[in-house]
KEVEXMAR-264845 format. One record per atom (N, C-alpha, C): residue number from 0; residue in one letter; chain; x, z, y. Coordinates in steps of 0.02 Angstrom, whole numbers, plus 50000, padded with zeros to 5 digits. Layout:
# KEVEXMAR-264845
<node num="NUM" residuo="A" cadena="A" X="X" Z="Z" Y="Y"/>
...
# end
This chain:
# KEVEXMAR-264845
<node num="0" residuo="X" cadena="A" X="55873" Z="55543" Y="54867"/>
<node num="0" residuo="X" cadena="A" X="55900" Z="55541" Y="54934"/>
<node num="0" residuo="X" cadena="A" X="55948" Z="55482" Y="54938"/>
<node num="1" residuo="X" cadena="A" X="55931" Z="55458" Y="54983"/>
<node num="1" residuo="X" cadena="A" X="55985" Z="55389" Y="54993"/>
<node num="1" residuo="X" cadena="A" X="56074" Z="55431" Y="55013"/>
<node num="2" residuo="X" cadena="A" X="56135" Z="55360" Y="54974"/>
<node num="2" residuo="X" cadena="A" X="56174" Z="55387" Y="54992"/>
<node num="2" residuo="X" cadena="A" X="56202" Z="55375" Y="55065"/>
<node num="3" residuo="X" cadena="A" X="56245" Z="55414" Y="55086"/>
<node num="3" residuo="X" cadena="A" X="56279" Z="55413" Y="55124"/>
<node num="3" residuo="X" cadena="A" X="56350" Z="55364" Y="55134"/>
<node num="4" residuo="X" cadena="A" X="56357" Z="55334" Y="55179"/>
<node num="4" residuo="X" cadena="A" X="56449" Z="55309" Y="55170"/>
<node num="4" residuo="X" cadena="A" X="56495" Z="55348" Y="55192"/>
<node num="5" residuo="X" cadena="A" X="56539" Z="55360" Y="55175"/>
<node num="5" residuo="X" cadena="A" X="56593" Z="55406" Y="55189"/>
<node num="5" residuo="X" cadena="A" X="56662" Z="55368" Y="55178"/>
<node num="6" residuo="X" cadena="A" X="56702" Z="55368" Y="55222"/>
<node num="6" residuo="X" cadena="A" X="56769" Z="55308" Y="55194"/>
<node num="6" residuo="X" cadena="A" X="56839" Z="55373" Y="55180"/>
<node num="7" residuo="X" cadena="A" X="56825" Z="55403" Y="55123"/>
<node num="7" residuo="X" cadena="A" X="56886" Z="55446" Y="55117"/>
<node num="7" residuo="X" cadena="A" X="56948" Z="55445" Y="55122"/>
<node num="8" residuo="X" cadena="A" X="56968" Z="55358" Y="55117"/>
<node num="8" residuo="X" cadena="A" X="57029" Z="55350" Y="55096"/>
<node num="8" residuo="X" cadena="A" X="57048" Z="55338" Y="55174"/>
<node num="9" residuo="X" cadena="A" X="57028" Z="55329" Y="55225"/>
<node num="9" residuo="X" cadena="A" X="57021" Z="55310" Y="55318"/>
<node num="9" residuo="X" cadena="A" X="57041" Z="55390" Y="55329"/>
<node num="10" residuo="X" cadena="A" X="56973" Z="55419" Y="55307"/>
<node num="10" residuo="X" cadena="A" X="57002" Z="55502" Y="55327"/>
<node num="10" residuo="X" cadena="A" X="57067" Z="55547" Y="55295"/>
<node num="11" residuo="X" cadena="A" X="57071" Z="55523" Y="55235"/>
<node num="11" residuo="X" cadena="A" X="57134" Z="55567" Y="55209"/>
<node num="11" residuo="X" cadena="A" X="57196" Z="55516" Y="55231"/>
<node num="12" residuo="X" cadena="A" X="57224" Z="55443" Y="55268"/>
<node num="12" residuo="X" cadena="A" X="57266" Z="55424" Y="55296"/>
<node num="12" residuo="X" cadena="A" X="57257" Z="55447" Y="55367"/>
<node num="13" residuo="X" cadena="A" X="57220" Z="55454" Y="55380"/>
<node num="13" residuo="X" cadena="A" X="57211" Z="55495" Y="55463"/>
<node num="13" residuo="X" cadena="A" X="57243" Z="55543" Y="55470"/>
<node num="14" residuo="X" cadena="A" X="57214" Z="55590" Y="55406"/>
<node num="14" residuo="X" cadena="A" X="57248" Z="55659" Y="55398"/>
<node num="14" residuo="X" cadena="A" X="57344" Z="55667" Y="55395"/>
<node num="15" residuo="X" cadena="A" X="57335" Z="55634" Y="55373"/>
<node num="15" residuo="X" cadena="A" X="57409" Z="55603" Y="55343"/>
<node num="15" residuo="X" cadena="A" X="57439" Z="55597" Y="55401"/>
<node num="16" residuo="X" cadena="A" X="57428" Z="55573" Y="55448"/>
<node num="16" residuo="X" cadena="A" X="57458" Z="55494" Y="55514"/>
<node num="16" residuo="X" cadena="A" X="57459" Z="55576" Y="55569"/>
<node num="17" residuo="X" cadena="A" X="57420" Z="55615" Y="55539"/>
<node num="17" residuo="X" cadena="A" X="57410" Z="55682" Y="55597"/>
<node num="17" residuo="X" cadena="A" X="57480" Z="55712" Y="55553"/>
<node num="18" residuo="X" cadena="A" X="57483" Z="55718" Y="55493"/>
<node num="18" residuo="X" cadena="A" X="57562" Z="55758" Y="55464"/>
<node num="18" residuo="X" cadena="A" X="57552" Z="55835" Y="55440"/>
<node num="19" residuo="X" cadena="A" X="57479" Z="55808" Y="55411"/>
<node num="19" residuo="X" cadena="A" X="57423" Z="55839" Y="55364"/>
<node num="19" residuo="X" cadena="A" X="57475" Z="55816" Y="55292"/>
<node num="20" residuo="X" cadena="A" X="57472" Z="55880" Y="55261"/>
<node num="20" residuo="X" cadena="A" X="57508" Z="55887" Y="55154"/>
<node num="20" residuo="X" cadena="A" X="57444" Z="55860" Y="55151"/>
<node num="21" residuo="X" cadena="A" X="57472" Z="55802" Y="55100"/>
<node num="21" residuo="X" cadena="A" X="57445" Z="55735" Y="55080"/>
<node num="21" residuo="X" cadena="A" X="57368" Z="55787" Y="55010"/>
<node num="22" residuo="X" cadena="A" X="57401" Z="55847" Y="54990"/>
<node num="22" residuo="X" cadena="A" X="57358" Z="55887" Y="54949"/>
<node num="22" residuo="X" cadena="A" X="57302" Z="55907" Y="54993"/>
<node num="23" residuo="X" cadena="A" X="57312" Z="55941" Y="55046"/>
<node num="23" residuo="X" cadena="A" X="57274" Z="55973" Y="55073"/>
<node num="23" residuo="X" cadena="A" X="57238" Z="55927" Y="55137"/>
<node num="24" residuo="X" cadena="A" X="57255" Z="55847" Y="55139"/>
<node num="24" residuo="X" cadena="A" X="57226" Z="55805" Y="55159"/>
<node num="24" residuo="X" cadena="A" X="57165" Z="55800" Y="55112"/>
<node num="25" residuo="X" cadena="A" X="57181" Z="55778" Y="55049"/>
<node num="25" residuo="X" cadena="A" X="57146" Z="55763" Y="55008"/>
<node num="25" residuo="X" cadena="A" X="57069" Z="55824" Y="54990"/>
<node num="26" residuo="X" cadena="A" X="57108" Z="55874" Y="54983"/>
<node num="26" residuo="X" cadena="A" X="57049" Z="55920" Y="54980"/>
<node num="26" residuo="X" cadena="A" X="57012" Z="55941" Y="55016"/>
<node num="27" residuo="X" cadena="A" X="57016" Z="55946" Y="55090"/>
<node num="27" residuo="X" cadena="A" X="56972" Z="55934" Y="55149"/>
<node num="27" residuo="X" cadena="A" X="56926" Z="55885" Y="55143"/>
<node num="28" residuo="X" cadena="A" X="56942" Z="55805" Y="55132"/>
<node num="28" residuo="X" cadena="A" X="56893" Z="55753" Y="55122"/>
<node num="28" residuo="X" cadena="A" X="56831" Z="55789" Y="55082"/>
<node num="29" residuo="X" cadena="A" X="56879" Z="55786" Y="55036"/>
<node num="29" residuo="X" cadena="A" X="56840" Z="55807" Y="54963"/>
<node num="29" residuo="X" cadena="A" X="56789" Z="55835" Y="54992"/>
<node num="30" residuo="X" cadena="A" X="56791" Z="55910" Y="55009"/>
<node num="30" residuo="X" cadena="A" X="56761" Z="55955" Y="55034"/>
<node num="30" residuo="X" cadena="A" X="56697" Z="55927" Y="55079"/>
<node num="31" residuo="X" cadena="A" X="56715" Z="55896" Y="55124"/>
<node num="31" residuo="X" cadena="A" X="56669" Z="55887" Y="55173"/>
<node num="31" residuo="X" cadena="A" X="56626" Z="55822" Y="55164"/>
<node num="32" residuo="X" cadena="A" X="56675" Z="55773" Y="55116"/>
<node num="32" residuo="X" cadena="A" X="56625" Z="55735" Y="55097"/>
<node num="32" residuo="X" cadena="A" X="56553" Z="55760" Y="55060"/>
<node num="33" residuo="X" cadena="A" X="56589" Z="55807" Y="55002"/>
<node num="33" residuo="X" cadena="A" X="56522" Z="55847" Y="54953"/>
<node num="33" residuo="X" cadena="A" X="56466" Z="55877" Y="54989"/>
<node num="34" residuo="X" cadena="A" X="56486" Z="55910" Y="55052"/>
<node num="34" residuo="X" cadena="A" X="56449" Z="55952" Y="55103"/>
<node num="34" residuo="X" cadena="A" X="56394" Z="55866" Y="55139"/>
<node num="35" residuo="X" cadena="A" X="56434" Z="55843" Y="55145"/>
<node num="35" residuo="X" cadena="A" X="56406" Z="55770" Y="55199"/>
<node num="35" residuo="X" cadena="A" X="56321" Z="55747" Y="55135"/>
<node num="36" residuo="X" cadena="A" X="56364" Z="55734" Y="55066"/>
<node num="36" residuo="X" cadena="A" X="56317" Z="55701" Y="55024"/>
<node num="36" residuo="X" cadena="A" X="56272" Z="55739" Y="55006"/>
<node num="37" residuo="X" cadena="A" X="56267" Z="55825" Y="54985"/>
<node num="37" residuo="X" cadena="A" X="56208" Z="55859" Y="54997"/>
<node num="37" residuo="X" cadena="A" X="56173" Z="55894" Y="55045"/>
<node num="38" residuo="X" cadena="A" X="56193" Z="55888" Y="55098"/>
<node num="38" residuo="X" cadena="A" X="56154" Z="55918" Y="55158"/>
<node num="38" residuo="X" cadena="A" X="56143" Z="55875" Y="55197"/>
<node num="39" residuo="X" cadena="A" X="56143" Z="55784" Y="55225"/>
<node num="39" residuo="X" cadena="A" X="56102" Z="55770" Y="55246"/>
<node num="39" residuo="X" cadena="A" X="56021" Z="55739" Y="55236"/>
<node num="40" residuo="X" cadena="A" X="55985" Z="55736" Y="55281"/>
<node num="40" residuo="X" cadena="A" X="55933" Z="55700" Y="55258"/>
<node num="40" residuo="X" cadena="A" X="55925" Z="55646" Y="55313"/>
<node num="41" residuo="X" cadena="A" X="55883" Z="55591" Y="55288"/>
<node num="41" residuo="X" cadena="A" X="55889" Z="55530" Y="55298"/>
<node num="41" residuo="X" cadena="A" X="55827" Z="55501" Y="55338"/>
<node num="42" residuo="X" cadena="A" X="55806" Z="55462" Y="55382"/>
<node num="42" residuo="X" cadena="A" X="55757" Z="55424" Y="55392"/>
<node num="42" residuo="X" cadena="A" X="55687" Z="55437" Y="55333"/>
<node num="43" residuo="X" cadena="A" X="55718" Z="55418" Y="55289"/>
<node num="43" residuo="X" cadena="A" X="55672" Z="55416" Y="55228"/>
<node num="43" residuo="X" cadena="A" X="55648" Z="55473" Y="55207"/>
<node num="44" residuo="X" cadena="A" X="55720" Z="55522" Y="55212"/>
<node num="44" residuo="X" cadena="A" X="55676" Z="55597" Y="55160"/>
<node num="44" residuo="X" cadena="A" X="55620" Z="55616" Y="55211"/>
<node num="45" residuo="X" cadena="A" X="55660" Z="55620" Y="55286"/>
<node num="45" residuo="X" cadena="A" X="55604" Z="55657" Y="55326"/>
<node num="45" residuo="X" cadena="A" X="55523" Z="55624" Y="55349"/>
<node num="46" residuo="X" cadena="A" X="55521" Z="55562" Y="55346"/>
<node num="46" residuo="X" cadena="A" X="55465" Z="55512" Y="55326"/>
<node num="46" residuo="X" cadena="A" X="55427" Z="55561" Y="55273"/>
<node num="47" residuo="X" cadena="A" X="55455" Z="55563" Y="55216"/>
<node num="47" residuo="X" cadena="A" X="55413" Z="55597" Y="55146"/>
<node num="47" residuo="X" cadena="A" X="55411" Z="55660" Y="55160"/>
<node num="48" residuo="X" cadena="A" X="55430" Z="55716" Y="55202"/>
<node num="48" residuo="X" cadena="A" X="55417" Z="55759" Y="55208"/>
<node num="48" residuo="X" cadena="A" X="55369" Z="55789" Y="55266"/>
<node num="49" residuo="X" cadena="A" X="55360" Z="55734" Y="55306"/>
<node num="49" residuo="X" cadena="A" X="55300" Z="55723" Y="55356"/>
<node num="49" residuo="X" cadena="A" X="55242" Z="55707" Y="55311"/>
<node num="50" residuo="X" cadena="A" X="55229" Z="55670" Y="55278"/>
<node num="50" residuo="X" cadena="A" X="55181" Z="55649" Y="55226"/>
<node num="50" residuo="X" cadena="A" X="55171" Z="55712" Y="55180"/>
<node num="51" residuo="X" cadena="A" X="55244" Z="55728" Y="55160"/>
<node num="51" residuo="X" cadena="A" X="55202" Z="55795" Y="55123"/>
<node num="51" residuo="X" cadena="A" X="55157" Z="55850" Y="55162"/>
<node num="52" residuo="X" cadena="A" X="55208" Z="55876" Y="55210"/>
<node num="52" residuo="X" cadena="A" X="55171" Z="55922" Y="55255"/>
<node num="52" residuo="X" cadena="A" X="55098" Z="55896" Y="55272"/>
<node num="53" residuo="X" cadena="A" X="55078" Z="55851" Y="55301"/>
<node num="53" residuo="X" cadena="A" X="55007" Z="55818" Y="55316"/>
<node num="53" residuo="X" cadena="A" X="54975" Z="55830" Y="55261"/>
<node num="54" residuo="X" cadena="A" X="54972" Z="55809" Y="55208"/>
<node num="54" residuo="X" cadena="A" X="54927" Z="55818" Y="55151"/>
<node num="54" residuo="X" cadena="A" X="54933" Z="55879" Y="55136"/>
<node num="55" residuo="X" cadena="A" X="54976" Z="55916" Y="55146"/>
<node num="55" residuo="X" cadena="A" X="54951" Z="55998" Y="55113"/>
<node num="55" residuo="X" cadena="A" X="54902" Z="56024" Y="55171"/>
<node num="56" residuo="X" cadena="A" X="54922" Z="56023" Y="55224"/>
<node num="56" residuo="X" cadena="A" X="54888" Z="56040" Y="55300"/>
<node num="56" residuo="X" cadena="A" X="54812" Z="56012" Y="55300"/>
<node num="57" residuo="X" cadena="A" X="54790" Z="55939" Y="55271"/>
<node num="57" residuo="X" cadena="A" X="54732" Z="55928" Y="55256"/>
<node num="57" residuo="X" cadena="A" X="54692" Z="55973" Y="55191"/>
<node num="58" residuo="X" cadena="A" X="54752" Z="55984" Y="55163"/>
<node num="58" residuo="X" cadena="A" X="54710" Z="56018" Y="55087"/>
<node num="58" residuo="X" cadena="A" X="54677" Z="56098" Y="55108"/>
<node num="59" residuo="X" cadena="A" X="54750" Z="56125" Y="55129"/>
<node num="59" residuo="X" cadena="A" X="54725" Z="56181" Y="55164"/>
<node num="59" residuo="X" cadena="A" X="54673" Z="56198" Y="55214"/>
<node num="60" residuo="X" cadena="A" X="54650" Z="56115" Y="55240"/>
<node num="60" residuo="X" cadena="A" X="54593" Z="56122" Y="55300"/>
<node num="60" residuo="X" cadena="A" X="54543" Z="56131" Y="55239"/>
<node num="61" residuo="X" cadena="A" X="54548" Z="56096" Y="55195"/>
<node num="61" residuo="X" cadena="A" X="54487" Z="56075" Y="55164"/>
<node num="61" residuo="X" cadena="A" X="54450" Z="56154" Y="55140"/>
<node num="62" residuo="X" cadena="A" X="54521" Z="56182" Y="55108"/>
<node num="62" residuo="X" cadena="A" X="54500" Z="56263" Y="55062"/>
<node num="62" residuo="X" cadena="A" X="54471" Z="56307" Y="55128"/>
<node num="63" residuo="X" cadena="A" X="54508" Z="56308" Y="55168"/>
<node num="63" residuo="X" cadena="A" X="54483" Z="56376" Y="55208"/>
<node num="63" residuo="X" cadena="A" X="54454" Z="56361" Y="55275"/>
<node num="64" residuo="X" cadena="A" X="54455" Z="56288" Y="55298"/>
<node num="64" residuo="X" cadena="A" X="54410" Z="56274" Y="55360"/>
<node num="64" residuo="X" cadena="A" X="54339" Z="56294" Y="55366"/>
<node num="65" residuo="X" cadena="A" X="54302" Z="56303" Y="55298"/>
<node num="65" residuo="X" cadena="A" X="54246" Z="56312" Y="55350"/>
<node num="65" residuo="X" cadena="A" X="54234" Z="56406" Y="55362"/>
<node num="66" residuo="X" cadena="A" X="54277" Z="56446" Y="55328"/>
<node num="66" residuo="X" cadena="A" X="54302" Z="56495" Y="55325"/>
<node num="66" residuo="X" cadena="A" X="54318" Z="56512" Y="55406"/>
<node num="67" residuo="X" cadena="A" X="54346" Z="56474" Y="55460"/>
<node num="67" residuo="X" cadena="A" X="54396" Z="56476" Y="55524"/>
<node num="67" residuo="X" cadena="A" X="54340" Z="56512" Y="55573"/>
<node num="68" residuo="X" cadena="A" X="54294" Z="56487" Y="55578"/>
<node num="68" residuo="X" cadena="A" X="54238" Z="56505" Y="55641"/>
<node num="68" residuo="X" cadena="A" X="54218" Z="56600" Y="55629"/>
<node num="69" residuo="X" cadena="A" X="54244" Z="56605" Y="55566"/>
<node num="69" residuo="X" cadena="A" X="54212" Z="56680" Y="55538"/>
<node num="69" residuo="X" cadena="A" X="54279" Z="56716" Y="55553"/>
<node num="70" residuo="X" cadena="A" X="54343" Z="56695" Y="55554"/>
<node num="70" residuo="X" cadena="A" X="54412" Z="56715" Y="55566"/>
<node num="70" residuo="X" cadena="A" X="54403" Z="56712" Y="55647"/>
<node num="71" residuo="X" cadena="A" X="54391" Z="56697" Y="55691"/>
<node num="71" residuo="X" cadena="A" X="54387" Z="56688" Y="55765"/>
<node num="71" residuo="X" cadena="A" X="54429" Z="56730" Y="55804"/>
<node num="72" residuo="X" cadena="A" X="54479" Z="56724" Y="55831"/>
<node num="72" residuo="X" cadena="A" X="54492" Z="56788" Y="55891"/>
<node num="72" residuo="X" cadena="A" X="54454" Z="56820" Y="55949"/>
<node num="73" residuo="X" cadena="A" X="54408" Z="56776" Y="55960"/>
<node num="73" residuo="X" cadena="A" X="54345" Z="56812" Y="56012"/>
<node num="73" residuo="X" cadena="A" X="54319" Z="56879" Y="55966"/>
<node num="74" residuo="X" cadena="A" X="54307" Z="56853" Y="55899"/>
<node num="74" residuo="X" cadena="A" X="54270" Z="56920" Y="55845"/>
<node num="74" residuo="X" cadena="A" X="54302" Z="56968" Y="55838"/>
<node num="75" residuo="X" cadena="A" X="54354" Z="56957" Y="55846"/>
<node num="75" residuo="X" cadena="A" X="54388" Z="57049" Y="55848"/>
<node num="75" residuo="X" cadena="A" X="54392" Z="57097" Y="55898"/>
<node num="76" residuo="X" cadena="A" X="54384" Z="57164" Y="55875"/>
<node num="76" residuo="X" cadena="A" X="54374" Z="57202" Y="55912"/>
<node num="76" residuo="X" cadena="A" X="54436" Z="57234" Y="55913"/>
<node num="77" residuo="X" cadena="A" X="54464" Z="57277" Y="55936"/>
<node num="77" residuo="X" cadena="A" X="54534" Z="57307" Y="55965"/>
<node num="77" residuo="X" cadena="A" X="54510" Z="57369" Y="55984"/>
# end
């Protein structure tokens, strides 16, 4: 996953300039930076995860498509 920029030292003087404890400035960043660097995704991941999805979606056509016409919702009875 590509990284992210994050300017901590902007946000924990912000925090500060607000009259934020310079501790509990600091550990907020912290915090939300860690949250920022594993939970987003990027241009790129979601690119590769379109690609993945497509190729499984073809594979899966391949296994059970000709299977589909015998699955039909007209064919069931109720």
């Amino acid at each position: 996953m590509t990284a992210l920029a994050f300017d901590s030292y902007k946000a924990v003087k912000a925090l500060r300039e607000a009259r934020a404890n310079e501790s509990w400035a600091e550990a907020a960043v912290a915090t939300v930076g860690d949250a920022i660097g594993e939970n987003v995704a990027t241009n790129i991941d979601i690119a590769e995860a379109k690609t993945d999805m497509a190729s499984e979606g073809a594979r899966l056509y391949r296994t059970f498509g000709p299977w589909l016409p015998a699955l039909s919702v007209s064919r069931l009875r109720y």
